[in-house]
VMD Tcl script that builds the backbone (N, CA, C; Angstrom):
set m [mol new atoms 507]
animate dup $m
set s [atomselect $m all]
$s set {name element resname resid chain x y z} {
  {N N UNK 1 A 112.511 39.975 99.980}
  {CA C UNK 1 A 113.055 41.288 99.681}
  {C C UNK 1 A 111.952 42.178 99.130}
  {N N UNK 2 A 112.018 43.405 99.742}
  {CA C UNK 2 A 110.941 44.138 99.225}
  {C C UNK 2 A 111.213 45.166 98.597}
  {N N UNK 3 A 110.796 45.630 97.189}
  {CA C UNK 3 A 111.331 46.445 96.218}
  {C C UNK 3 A 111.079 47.919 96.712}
  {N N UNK 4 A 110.346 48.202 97.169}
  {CA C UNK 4 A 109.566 49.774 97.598}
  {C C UNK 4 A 109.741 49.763 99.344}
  {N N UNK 5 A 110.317 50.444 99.556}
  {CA C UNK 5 A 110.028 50.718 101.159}
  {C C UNK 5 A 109.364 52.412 101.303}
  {N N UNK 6 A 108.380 52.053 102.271}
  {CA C UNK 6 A 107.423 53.281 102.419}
  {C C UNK 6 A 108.355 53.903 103.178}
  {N N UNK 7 A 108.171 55.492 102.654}
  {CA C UNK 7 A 108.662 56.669 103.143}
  {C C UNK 7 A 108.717 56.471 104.570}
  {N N UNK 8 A 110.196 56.588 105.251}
  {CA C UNK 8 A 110.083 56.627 106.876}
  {C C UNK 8 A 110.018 57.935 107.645}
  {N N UNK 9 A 109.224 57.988 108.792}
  {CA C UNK 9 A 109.013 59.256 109.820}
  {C C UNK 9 A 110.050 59.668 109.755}
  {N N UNK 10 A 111.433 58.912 109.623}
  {CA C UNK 10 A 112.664 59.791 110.082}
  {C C UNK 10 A 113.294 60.527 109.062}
  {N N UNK 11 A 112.787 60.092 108.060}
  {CA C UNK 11 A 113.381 60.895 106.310}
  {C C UNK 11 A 112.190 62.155 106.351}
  {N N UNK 12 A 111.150 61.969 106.513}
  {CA C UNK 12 A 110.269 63.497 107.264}
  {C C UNK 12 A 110.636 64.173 107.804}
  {N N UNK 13 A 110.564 63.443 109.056}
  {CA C UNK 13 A 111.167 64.690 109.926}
  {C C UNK 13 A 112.639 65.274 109.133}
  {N N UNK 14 A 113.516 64.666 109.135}
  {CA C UNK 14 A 114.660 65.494 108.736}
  {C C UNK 14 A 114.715 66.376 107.315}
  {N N UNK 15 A 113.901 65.765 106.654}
  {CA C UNK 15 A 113.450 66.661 105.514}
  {C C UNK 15 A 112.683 68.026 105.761}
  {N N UNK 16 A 112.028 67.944 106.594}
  {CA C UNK 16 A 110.968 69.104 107.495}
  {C C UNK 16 A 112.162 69.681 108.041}
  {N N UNK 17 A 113.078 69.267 108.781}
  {CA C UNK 17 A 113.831 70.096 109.416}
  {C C UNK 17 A 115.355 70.765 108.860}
  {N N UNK 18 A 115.333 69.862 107.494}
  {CA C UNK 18 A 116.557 70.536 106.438}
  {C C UNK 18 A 115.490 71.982 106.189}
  {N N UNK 19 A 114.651 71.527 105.622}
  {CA C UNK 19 A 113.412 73.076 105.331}
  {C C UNK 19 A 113.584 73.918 106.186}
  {N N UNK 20 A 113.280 73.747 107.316}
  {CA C UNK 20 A 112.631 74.940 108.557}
  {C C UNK 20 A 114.437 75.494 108.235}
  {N N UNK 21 A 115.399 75.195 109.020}
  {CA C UNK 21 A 116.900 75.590 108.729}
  {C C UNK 21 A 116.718 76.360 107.686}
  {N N UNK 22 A 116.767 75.981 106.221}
  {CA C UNK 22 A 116.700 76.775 105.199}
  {C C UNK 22 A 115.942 77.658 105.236}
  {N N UNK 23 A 114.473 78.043 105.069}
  {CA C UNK 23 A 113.424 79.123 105.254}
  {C C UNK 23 A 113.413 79.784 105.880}
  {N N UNK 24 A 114.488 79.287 107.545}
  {CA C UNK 24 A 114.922 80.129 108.469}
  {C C UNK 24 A 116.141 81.595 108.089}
  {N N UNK 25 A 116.527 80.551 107.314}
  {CA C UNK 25 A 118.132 81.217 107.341}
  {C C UNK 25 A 118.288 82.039 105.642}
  {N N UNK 26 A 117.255 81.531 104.808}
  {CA C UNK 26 A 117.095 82.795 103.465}
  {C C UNK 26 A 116.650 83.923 104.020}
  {N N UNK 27 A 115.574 84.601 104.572}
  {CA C UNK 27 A 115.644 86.010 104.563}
  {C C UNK 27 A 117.015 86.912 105.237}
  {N N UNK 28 A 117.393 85.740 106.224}
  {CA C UNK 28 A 118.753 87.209 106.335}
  {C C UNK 28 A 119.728 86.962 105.348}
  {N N UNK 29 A 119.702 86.011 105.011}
  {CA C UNK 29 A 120.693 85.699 103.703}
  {C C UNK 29 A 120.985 86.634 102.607}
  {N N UNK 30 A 119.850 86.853 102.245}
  {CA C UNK 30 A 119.353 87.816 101.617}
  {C C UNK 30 A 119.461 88.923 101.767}
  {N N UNK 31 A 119.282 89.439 102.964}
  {CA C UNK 31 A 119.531 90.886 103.692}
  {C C UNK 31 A 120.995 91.261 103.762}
  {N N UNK 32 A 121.700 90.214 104.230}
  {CA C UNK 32 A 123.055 90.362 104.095}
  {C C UNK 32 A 123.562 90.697 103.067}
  {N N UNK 33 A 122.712 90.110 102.062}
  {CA C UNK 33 A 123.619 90.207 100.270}
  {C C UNK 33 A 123.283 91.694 99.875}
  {N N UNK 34 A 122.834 92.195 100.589}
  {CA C UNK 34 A 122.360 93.422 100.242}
  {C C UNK 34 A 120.887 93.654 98.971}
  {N N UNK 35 A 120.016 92.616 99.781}
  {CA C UNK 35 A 119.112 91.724 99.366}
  {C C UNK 35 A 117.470 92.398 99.610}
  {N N UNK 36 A 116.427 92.615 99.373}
  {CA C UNK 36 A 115.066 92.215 100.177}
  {C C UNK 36 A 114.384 91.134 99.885}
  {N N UNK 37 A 113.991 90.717 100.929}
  {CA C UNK 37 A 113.547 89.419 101.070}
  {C C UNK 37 A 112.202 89.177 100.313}
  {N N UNK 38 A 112.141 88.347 99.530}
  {CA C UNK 38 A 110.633 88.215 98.649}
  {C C UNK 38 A 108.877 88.607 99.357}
  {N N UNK 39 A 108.160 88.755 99.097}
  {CA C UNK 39 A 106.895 89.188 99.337}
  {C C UNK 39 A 106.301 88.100 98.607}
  {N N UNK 40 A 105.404 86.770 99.887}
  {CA C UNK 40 A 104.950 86.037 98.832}
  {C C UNK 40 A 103.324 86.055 98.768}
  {N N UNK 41 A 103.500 85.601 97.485}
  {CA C UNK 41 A 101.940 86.017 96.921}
  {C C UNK 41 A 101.346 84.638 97.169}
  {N N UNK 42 A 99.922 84.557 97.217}
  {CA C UNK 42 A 99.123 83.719 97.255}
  {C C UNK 42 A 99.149 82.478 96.206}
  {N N UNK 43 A 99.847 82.400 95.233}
  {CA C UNK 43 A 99.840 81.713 93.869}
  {C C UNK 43 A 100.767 80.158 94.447}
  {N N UNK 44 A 101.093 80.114 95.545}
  {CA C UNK 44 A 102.127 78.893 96.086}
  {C C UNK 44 A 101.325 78.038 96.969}
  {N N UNK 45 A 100.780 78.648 98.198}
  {CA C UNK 45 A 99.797 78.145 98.578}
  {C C UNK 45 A 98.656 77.546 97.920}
  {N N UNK 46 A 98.112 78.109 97.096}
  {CA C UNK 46 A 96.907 77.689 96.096}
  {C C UNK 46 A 97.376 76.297 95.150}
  {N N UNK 47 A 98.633 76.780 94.986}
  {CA C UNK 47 A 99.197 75.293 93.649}
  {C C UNK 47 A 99.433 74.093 95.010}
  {N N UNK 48 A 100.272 74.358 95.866}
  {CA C UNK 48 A 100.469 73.426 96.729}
  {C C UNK 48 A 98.800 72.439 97.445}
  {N N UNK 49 A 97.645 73.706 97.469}
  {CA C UNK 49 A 96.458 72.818 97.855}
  {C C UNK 49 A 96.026 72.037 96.864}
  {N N UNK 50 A 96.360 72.690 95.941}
  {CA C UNK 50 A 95.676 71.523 94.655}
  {C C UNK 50 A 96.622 70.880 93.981}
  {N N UNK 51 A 97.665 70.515 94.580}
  {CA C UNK 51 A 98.525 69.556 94.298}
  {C C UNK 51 A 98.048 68.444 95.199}
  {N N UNK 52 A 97.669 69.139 96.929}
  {CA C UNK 52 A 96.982 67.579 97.847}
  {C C UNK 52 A 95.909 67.564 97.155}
  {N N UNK 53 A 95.069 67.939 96.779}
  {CA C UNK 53 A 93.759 67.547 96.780}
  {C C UNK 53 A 93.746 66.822 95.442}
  {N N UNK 54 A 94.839 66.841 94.360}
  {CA C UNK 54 A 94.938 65.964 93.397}
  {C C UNK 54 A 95.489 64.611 93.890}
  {N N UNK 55 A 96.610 64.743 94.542}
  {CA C UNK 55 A 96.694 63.615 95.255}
  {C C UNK 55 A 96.077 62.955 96.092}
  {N N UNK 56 A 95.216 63.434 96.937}
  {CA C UNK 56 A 94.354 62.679 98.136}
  {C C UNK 56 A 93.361 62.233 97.063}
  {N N UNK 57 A 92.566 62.611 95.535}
  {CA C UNK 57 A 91.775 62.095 95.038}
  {C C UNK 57 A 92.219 60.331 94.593}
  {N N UNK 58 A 93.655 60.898 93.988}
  {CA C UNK 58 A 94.344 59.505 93.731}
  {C C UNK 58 A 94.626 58.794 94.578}
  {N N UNK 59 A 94.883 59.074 96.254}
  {CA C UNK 59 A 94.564 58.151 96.998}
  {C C UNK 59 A 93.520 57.582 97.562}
  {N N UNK 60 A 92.290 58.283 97.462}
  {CA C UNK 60 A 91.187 57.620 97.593}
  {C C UNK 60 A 90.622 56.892 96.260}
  {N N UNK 61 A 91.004 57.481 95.117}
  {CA C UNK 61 A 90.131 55.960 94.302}
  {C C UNK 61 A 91.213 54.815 94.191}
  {N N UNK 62 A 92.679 54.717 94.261}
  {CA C UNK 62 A 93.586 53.903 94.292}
  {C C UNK 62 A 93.100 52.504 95.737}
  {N N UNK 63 A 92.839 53.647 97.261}
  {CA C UNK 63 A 92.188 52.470 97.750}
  {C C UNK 63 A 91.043 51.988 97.632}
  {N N UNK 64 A 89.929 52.952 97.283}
  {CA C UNK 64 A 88.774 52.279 96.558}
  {C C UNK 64 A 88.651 51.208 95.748}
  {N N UNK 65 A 89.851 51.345 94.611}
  {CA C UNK 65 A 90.126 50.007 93.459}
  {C C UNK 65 A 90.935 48.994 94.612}
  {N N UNK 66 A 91.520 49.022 95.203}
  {CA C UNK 66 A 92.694 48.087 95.640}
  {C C UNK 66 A 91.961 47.474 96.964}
  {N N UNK 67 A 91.616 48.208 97.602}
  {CA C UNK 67 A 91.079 47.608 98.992}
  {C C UNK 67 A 89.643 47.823 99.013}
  {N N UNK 68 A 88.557 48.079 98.508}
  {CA C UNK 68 A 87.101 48.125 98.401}
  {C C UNK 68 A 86.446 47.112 97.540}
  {N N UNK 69 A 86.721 47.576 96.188}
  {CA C UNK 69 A 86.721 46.805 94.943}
  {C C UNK 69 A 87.597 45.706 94.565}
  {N N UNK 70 A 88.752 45.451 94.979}
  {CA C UNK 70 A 89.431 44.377 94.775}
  {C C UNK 70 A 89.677 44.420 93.541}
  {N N UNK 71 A 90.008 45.510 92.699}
  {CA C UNK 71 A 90.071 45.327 91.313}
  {C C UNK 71 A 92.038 45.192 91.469}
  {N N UNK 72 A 92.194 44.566 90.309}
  {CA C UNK 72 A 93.465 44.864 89.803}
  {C C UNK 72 A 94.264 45.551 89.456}
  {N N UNK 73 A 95.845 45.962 89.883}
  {CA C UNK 73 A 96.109 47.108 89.135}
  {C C UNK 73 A 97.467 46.487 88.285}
  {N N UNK 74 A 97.701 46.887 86.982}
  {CA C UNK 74 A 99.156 47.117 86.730}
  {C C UNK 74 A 100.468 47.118 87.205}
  {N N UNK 75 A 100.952 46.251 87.393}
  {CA C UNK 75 A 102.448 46.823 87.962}
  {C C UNK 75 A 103.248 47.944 87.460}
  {N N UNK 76 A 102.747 48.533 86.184}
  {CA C UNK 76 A 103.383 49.652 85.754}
  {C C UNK 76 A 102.890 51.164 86.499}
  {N N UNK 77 A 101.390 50.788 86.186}
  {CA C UNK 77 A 100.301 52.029 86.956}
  {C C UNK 77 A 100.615 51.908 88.797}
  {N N UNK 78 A 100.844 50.495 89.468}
  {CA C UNK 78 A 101.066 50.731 90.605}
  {C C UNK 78 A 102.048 51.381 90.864}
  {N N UNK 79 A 103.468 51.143 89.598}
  {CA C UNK 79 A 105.314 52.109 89.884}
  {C C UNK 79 A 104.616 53.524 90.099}
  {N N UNK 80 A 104.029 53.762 88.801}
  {CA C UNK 80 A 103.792 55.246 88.638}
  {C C UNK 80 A 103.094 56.007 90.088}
  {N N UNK 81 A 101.825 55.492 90.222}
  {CA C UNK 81 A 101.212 55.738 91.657}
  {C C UNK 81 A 102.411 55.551 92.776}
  {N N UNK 82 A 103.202 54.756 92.985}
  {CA C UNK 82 A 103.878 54.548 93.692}
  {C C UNK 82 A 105.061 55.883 93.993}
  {N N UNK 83 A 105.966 56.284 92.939}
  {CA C UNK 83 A 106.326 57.477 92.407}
  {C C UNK 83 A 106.082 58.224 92.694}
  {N N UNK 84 A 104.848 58.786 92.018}
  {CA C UNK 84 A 103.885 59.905 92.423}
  {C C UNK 84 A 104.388 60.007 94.149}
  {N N UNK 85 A 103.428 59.388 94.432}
  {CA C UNK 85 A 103.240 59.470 96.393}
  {C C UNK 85 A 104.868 59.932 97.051}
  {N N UNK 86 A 105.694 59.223 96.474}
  {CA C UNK 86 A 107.456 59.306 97.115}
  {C C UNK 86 A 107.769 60.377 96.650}
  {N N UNK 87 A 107.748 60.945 95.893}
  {CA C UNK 87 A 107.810 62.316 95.234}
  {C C UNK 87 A 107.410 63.709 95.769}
  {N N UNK 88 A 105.785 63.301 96.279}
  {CA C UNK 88 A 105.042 64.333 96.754}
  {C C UNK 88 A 105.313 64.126 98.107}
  {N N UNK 89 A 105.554 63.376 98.659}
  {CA C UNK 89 A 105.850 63.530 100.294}
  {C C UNK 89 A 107.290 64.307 100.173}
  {N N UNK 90 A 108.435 63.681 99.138}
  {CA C UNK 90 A 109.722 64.273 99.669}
  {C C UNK 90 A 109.582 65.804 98.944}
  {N N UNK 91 A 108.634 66.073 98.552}
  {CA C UNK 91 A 108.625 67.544 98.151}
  {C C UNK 91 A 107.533 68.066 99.259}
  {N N UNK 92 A 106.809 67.886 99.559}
  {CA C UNK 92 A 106.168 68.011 100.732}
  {C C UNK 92 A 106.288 68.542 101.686}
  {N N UNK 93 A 107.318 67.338 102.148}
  {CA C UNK 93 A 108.217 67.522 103.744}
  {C C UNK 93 A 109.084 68.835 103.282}
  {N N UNK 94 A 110.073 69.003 102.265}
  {CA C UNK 94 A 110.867 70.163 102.144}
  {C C UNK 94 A 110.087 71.278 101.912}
  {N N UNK 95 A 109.018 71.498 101.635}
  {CA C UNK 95 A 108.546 72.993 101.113}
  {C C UNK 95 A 108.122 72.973 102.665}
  {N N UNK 96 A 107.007 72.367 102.908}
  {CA C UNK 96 A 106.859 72.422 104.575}
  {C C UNK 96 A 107.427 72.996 105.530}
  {N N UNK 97 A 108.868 72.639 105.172}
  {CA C UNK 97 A 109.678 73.259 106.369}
  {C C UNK 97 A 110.390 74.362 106.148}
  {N N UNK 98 A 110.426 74.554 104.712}
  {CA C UNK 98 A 111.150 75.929 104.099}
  {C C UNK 98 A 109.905 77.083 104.729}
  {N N UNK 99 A 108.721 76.540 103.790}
  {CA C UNK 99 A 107.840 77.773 103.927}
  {C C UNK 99 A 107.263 78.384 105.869}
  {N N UNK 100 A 107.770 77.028 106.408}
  {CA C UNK 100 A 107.531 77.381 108.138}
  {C C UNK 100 A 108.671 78.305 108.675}
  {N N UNK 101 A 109.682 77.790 107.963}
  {CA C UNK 101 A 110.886 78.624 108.622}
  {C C UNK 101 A 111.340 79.819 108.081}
  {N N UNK 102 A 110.481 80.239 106.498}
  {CA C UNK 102 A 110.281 81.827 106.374}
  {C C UNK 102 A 109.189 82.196 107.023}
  {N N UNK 103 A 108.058 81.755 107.583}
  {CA C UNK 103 A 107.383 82.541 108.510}
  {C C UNK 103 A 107.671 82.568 109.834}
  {N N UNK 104 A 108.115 81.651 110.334}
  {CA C UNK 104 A 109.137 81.543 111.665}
  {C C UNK 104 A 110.255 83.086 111.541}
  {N N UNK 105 A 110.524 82.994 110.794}
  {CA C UNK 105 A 111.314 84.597 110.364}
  {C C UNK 105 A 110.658 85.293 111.232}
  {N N UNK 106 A 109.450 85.950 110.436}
  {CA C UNK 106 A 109.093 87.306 110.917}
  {C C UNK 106 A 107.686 86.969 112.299}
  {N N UNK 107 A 107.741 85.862 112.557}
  {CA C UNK 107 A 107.119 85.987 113.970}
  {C C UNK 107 A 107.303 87.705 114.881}
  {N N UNK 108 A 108.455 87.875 114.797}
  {CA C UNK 108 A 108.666 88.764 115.932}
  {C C UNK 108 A 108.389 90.232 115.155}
  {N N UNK 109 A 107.528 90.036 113.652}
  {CA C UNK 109 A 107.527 91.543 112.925}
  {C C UNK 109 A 106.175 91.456 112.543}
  {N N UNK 110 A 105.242 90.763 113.315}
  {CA C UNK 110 A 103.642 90.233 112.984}
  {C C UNK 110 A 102.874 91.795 113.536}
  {N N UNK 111 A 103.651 93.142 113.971}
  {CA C UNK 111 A 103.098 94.474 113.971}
  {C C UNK 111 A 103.402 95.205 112.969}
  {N N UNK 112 A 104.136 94.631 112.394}
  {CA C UNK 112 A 104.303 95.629 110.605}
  {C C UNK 112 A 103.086 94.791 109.899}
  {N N UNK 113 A 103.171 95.739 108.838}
  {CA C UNK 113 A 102.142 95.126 107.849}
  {C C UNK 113 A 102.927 93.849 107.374}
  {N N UNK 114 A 104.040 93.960 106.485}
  {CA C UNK 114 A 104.669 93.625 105.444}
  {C C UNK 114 A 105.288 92.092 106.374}
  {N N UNK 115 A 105.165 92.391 107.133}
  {CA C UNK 115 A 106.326 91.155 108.361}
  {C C UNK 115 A 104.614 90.038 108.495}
  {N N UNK 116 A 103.815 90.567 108.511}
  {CA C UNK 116 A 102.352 89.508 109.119}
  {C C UNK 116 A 102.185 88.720 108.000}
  {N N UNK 117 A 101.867 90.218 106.624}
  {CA C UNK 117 A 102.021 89.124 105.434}
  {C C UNK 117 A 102.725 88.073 105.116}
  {N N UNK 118 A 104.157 88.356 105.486}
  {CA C UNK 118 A 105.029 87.249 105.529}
  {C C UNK 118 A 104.943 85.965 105.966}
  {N N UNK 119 A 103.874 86.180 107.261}
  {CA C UNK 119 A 104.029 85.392 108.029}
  {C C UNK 119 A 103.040 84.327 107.512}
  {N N UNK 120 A 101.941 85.222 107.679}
  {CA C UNK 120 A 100.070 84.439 107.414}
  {C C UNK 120 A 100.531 83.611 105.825}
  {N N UNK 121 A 101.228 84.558 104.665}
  {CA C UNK 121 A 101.382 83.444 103.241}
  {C C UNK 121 A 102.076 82.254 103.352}
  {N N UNK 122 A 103.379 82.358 104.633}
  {CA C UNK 122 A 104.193 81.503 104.147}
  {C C UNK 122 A 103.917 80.525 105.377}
  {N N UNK 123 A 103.129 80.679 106.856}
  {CA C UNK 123 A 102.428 79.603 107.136}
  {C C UNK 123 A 101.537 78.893 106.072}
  {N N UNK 124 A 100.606 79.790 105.887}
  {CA C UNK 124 A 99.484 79.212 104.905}
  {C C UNK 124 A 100.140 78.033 103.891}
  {N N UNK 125 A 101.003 78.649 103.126}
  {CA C UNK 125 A 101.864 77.818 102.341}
  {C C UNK 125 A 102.612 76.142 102.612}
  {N N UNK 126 A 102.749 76.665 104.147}
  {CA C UNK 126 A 103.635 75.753 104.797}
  {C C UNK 126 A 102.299 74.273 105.606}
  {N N UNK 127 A 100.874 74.634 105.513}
  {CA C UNK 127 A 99.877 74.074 106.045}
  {C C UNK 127 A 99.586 73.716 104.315}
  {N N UNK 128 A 99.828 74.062 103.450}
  {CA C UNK 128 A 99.376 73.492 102.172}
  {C C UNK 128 A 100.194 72.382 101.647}
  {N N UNK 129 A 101.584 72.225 102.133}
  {CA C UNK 129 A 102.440 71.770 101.805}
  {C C UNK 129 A 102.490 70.398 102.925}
  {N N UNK 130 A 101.605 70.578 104.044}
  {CA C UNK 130 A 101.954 69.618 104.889}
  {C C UNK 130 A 100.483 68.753 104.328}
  {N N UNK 131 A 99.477 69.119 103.673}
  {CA C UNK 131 A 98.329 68.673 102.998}
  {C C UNK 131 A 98.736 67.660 102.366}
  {N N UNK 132 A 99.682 68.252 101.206}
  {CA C UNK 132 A 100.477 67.200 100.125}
  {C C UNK 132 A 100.977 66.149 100.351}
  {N N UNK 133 A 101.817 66.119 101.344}
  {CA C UNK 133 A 102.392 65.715 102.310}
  {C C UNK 133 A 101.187 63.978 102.778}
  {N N UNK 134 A 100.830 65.031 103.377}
  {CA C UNK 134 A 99.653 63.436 104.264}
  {C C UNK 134 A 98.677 63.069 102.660}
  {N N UNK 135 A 99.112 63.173 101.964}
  {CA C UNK 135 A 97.862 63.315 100.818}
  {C C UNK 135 A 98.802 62.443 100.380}
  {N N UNK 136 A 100.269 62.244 100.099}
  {CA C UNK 136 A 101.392 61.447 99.495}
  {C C UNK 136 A 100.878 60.102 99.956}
  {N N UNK 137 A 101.562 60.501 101.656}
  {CA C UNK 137 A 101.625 59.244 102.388}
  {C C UNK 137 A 100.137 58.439 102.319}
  {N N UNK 138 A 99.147 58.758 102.191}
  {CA C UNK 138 A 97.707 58.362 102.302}
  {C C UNK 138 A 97.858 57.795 100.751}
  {N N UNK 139 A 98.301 57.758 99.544}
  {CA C UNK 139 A 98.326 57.733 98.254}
  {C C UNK 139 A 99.455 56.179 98.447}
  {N N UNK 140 A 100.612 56.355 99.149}
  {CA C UNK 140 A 101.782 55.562 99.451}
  {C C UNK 140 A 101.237 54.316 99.911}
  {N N UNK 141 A 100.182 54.409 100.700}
  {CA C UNK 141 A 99.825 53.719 101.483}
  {C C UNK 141 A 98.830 52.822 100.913}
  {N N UNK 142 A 97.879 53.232 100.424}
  {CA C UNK 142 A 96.832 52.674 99.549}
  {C C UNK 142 A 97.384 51.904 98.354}
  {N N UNK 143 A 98.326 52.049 97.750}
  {CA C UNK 143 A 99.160 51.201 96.890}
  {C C UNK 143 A 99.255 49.548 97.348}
  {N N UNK 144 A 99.511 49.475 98.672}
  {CA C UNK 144 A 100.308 48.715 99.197}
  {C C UNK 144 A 98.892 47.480 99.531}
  {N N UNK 145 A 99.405 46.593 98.922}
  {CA C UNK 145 A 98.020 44.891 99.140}
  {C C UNK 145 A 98.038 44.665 100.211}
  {N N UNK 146 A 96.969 43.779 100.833}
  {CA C UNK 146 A 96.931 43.420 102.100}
  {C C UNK 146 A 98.168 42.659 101.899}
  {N N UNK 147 A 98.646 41.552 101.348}
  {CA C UNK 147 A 99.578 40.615 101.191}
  {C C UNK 147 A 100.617 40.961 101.322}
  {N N UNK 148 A 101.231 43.040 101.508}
  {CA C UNK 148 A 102.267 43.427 101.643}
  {C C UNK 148 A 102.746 43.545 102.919}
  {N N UNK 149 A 101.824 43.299 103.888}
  {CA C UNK 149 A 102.426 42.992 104.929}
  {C C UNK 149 A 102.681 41.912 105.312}
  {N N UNK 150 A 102.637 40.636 104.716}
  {CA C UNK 150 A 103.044 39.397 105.106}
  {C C UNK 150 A 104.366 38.430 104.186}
  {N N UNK 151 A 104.660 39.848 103.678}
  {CA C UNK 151 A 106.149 39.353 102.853}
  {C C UNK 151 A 106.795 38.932 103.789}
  {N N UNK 152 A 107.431 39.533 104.964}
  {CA C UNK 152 A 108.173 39.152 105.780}
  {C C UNK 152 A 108.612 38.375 106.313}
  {N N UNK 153 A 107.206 37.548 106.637}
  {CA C UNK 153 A 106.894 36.281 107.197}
  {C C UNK 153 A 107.263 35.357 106.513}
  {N N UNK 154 A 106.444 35.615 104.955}
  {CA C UNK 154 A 106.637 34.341 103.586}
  {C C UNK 154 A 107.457 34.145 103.416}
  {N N UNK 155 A 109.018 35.349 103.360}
  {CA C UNK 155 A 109.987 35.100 102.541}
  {C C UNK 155 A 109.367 35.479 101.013}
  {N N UNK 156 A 110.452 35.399 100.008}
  {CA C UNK 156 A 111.087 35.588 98.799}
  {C C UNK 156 A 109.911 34.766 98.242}
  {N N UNK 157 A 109.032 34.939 96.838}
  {CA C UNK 157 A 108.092 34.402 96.287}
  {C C UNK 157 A 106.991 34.256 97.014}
  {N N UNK 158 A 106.415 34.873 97.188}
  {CA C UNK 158 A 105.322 34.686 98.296}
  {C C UNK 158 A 104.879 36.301 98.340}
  {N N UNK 159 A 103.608 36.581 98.833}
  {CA C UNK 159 A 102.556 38.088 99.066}
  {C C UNK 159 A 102.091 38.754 97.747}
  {N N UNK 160 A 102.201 39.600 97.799}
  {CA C UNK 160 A 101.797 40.665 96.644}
  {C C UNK 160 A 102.311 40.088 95.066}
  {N N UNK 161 A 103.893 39.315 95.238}
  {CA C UNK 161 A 104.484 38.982 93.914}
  {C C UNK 161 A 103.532 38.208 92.868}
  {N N UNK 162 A 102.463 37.556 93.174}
  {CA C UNK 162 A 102.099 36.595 92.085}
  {C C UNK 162 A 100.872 37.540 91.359}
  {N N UNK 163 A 100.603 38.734 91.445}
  {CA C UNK 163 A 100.266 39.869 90.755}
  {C C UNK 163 A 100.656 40.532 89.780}
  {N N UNK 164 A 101.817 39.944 89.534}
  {CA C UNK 164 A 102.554 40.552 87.958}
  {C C UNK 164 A 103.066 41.971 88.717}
  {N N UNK 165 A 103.465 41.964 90.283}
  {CA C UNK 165 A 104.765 42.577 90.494}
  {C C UNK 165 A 106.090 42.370 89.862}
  {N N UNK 166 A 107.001 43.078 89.448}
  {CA C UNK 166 A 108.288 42.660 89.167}
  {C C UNK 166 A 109.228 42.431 90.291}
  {N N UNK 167 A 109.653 41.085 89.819}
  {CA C UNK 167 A 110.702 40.542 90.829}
  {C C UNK 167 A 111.923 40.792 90.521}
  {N N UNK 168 A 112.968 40.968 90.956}
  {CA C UNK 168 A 114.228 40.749 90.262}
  {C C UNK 168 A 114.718 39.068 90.455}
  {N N UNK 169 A 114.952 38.419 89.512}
  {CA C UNK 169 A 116.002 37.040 89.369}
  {C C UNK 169 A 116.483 36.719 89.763}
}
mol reanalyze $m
mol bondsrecalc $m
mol representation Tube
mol addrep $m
């Protein structure tokens, strides 16, 4: 039995595509309510890149220690790392598809000023967010011992467990 199952393509994609729906469907939402639709500033994109690039650091020294160095980690520090990564992908995948499907909006208003801006921040945003994203899964991934792929095979007591993983009883 394996305690952590890595984030699946299909919880992505549909997370990407709960987003795009949503990001699609707020600006007229908005318009309807008798609304204008936000003007976004550069300050989302920028946090979202240096949210991957904090994470892709932690996934590169995580596999550096784990698969280079062979050093040891914590089973507490591996939860946390572990966390981290499941976290930032499922926030990831949703901003991703929000911020694609408010620029998917104004595709067809990329000759106004105000409609391009829309477009260029909240792609931009939506390419920062897909950063995080592969920066998660690359973080998710590096966690994981060579020995985690041969649980399967072993059965119950056997791979990664004799590391001061927690088992359940």
């Amino acid at each position: 039995m394996k305690l952590a199952r890595p984030v699946s393509a299909l919880l992505v994609a549909g997370l990407i595509a709960v987003g795009i729906v949503a990001g699609r469907l707020t600006p007229p939402l908005i318009i309807r309510l008798d609304g204008t639709p936000p003007r976004l500033g550069w300050i989302a994109p920028l946090t979202l890149l240096a949210g991957a690039a904090g994470v892709g650091t932690l996934a590169w020294n995580t596999w550096q220690s784990l698969h280079r160095k062979h050093e040891r980690m914590t089973s507490e520090h591996a939860l946390r790392m572990l966390s981290l990564a499941k976290s930032c992908a499922v926030v990831g995948a949703l901003v991703a598809g929000f911020y694609g499907g408010f620029a998917l909006t104004y595709v067809e208003s990329l000759d106004s000023m105000l409609g391009r801006e829309r477009f260029v921040r909240g792609l931009a945003a939506s390419v920062a967010s897909l950063l995080l994203l592969v920066a998660a899964l690359l973080l998710e991934r590096a966690c994981r011992l060579p020995e985690d792929d041969d649980d399967d095979e072993d059965g119950p007591g056997h791979g990664s467990r004799g590391r001061g993983d927690p088992t359940p009883a």
